[in-house]
C-alpha positions as CSV (number, residue, x, y, z in Angstrom):
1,X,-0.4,-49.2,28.5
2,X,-0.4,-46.8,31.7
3,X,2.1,-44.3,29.7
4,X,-0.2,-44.5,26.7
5,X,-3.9,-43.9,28.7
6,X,-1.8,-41.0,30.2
7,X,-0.7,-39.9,27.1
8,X,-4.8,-39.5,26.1
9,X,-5.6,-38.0,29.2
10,X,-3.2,-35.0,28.2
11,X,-4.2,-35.1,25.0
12,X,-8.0,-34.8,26.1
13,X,-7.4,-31.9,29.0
14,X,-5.3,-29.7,26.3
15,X,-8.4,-30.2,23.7
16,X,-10.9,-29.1,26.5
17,X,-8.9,-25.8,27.0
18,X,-8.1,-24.7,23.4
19,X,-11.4,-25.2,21.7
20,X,-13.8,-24.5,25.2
21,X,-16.0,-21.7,24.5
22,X,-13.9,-18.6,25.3
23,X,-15.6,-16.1,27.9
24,X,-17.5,-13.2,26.5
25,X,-15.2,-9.6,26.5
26,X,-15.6,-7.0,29.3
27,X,-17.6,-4.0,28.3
28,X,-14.9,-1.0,27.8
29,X,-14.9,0.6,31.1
30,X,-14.9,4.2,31.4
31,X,-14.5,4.7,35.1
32,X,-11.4,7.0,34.0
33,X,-13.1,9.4,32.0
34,X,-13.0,12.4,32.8
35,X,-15.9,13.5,30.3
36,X,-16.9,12.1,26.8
37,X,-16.8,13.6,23.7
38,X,-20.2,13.6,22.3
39,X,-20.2,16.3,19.0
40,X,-18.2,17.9,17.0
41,X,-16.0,20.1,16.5
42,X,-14.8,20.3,20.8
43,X,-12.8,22.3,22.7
44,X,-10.9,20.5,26.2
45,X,-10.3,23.0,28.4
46,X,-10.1,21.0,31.3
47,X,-7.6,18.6,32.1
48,X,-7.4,14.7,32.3
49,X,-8.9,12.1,30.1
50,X,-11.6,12.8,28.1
51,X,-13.0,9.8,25.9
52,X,-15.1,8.5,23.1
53,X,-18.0,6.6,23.4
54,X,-18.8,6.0,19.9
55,X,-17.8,7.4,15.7
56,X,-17.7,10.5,15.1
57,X,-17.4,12.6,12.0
58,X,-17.4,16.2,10.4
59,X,-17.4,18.3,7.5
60,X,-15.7,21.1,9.0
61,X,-13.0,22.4,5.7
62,X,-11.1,24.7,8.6
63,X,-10.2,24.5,11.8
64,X,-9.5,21.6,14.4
65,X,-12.5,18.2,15.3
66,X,-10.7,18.5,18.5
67,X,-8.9,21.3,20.3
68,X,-6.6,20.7,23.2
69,X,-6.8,23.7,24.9
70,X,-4.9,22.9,28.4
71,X,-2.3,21.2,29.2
72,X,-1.8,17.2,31.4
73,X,-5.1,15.7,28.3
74,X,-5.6,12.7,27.1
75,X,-7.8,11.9,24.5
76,X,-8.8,7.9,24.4
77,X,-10.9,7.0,21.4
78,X,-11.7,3.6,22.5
79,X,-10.8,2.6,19.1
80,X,-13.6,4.5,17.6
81,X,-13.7,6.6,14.6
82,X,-13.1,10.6,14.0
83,X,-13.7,10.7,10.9
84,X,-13.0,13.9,8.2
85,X,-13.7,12.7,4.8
86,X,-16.7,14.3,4.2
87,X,-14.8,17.6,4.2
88,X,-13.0,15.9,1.1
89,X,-9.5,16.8,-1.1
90,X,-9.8,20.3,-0.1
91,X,-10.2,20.4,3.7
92,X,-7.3,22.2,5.4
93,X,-9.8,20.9,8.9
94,X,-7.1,19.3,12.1
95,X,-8.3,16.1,14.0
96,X,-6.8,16.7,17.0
97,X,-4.7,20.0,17.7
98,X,-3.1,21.6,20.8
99,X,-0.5,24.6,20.3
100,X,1.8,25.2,23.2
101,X,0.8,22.6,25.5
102,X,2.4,19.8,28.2
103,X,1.8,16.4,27.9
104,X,-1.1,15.9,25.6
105,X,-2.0,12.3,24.5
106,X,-3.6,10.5,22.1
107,X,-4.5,7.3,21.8
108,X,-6.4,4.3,20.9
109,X,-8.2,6.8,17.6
110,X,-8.9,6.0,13.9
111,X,-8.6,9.6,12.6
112,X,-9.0,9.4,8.6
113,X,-10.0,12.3,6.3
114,X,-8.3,15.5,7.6
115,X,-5.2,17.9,6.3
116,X,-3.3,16.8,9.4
117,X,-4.1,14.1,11.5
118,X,-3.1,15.0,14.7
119,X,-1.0,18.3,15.4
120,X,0.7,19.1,18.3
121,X,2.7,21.6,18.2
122,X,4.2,25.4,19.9
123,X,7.4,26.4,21.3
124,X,7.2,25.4,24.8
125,X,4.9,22.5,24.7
126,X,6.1,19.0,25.0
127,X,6.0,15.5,26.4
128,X,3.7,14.5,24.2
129,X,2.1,10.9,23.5
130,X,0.5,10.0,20.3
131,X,0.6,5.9,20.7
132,X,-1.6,3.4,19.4
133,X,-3.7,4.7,17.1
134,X,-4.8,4.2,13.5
135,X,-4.7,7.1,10.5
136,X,-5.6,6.7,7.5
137,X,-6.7,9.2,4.0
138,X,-5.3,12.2,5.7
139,X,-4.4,14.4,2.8
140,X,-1.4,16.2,3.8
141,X,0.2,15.2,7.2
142,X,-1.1,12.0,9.3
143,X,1.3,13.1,12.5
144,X,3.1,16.2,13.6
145,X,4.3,16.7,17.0
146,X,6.7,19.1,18.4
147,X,8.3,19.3,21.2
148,X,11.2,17.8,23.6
149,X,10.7,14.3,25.6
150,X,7.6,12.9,23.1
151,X,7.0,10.1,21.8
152,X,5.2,8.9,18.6
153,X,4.7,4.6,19.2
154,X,2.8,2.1,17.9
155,X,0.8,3.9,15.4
156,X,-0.6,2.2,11.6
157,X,-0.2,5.2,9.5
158,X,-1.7,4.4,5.9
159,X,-3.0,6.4,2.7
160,X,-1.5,9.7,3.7
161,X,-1.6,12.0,0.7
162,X,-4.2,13.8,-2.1
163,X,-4.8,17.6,-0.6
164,X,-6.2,19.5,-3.4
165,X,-4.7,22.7,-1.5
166,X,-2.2,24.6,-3.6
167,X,1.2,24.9,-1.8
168,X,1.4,21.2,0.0
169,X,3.4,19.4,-2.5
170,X,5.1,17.6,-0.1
171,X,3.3,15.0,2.0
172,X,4.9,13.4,5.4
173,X,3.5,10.0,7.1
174,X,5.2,11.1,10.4
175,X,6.8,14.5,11.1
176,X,8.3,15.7,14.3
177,X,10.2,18.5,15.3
178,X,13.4,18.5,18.7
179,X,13.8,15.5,20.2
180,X,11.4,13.4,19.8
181,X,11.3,9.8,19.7
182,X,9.8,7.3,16.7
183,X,9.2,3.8,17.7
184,X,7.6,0.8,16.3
185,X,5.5,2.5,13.7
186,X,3.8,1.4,10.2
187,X,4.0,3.8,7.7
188,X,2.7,2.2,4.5
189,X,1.5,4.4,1.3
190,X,2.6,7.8,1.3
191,X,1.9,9.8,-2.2
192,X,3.0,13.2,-3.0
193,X,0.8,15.6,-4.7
194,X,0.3,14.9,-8.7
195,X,1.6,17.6,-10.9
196,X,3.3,19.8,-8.1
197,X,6.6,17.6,-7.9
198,X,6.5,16.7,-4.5
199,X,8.6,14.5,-1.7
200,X,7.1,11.6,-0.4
201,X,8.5,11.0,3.6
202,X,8.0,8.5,5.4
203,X,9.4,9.7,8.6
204,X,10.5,12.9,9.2
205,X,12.1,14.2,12.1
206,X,13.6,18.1,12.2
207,X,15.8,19.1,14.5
208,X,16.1,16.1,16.6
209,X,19.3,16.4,19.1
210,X,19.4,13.4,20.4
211,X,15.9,11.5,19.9
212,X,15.8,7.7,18.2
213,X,13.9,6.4,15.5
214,X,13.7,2.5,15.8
215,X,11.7,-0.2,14.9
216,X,9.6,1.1,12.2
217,X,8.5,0.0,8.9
218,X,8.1,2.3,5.9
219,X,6.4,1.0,2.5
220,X,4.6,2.5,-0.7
221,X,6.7,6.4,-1.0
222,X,5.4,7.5,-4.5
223,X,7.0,10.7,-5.3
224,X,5.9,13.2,-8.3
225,X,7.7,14.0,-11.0
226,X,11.2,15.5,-10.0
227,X,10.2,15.2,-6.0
228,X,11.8,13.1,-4.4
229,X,11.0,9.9,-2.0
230,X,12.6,9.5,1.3
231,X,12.0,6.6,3.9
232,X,13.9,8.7,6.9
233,X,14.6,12.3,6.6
234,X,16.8,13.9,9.5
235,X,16.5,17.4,9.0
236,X,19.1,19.8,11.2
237,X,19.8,16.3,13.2
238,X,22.3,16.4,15.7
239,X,22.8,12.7,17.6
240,X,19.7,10.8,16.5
241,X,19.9,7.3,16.4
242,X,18.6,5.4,13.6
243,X,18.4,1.5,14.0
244,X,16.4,-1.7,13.5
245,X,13.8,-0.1,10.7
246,X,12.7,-1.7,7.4
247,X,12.1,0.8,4.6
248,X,11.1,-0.3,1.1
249,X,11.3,2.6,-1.4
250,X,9.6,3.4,-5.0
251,X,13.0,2.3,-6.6
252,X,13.5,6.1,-8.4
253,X,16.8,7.4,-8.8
254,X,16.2,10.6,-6.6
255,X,15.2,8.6,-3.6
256,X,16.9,8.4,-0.1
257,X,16.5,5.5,2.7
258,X,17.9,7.3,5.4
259,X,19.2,10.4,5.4
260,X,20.3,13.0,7.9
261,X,21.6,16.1,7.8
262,X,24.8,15.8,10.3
263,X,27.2,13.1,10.3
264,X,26.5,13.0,13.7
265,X,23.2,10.7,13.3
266,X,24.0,7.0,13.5
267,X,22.3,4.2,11.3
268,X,22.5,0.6,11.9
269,X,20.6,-2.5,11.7
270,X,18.4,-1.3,9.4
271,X,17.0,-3.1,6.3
272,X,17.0,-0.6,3.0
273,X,15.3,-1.9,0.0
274,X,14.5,0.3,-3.6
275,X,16.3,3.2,-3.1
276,X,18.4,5.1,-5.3
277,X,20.7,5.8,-2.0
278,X,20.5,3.7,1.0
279,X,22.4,6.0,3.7
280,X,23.2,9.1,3.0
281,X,25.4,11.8,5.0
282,X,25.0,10.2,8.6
283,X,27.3,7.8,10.1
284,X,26.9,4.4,8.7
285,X,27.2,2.6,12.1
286,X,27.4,-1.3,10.6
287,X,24.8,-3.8,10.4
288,X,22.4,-2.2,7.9
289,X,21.2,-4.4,5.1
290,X,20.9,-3.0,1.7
291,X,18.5,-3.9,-1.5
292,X,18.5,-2.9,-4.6
């Protein structure tokens, strides 16, 4: 009887703290800030963090919403919206740009609507963060970032594709250029441009000595025509390492899971489903799981 009126006592305490009203959430601070960003488009000259407080969108068709013009910036969103769409198809407008910069950041955005997501980018820029962040109906590129010791991690990355602009057959969920490295992304919906027979990537790096790419998933690559549809694409790789990923493709024979250009790059781990070729060129390190 005492084991069993214990028993209830447990079972009455655990009831108490799983459906007791839960406390309400902390306002989002913004003792960190070093300024907001109130209208668009803005140019940060000055360096540290520089936040949202709130949505914002533009029309602009050229040109950047948000121009990173020193380097050690972060831009925080606070999970709020920079929006592009009303530029539509034709917009060749940036969300967030910086050329030649040092550590810029971005995180915590839902950047829809623009040509290219985010850009970062220039010879001599580097240590870049874009982590956490949402993208979705970008029309050509949803990230690009160049430049040694970055990282692109944690980001959903959906709906990239449909630029009107002649010349941009080929449409990228992630791109990156030197050694960069890819972690624990979505990338899901990727279409290349109708009538122009375009690639579909999912993940692109270029020139990527040494950088990894893990833990990512890659879904929804709809190439056009005679394009093509890859899940990884290693251009001019030297030792990347390729592990841990799941990649579903459009099932098309002219499709690659993961491919890079020197035998050098390892894949293992990975799962590879739909594609016409699951590993192609790099070193096939063991492990990987392929689907037809």
């Amino acid at each position: 009887m005492t084991r069993l009126f214990a028993g209830s006592l447990l079972i009455a305490a655990l009831s108490l703290l799983l459906f007791a009203p839960k406390p309400a959430q902390a306002a989002e601070s913004y003792d960190n800030c070093t300024g907001t960003i109130s209208t668009l488009p803005a140019v940060i000259a000055s360096q540290g963090t520089w936040c949202l407080k709130g949505d914002l969108s533009t029309n602009i068709t050229s040109g950047s919403a948000i121009t990173i013009n020193t380097n050690n910036v972060t831009i925080d969103c606070n999970n709020f919206k920079l929006g592009g769409l009303a530029a539509g198809a034709g917009t060749s407008a940036y969300g967030i740009s910086a050329s030649t910069r040092l550590n810029s950041t971005v995180r915590h955005c839902n950047i829809r609507g623009f040509f290219v997501g985010v850009f970062l980018y220039g010879v001599g820029g580097g240590g870049h963060a874009v982590e956490d962040n949402r993208f979705d109906n970008n029309t050509r590129i949803s990230i690009f970032v160049q430049g040694d010791g970055s990282v692109v991690q944690r980001n959903r990355v959906f709906d990239t594709g449909g630029t009107s602009l002649a010349g941009s057959p080929n449409i990228y969920g992630i791109a990156t250029q030197y050694s960069v490295d890819v972690l624990d992304n979505t990338v899901s919906g990727v279409t290349a441009t109708s009538g122009a027979g375009g690639y579909a990537f999912g993940i692109a790096p270029d020139a990527n000595l040494d950088g990894r790419v893990v833990g990512n998933a890659v879904r929804g690559l709809l190439k056009d025509g005679a394009g093509h549809a890859y899940g990884i694409y290693n251009s001019n790789s030297g030792r990347i390492s390729v592990h841990d990923n799941d990649i579903v493709g459009d099932g098309s024979v002219d499709s690659v899971g993961i491919l890079s250009a020197s035998a050098t790059g390892s894949a293992r781990d990975n799962v590879i489903s739909s594609f016409g070729t699951a590993i192609d060129t790099c070193l096939d390190s063991g492990g990987n799981s392929v689907i037809p």
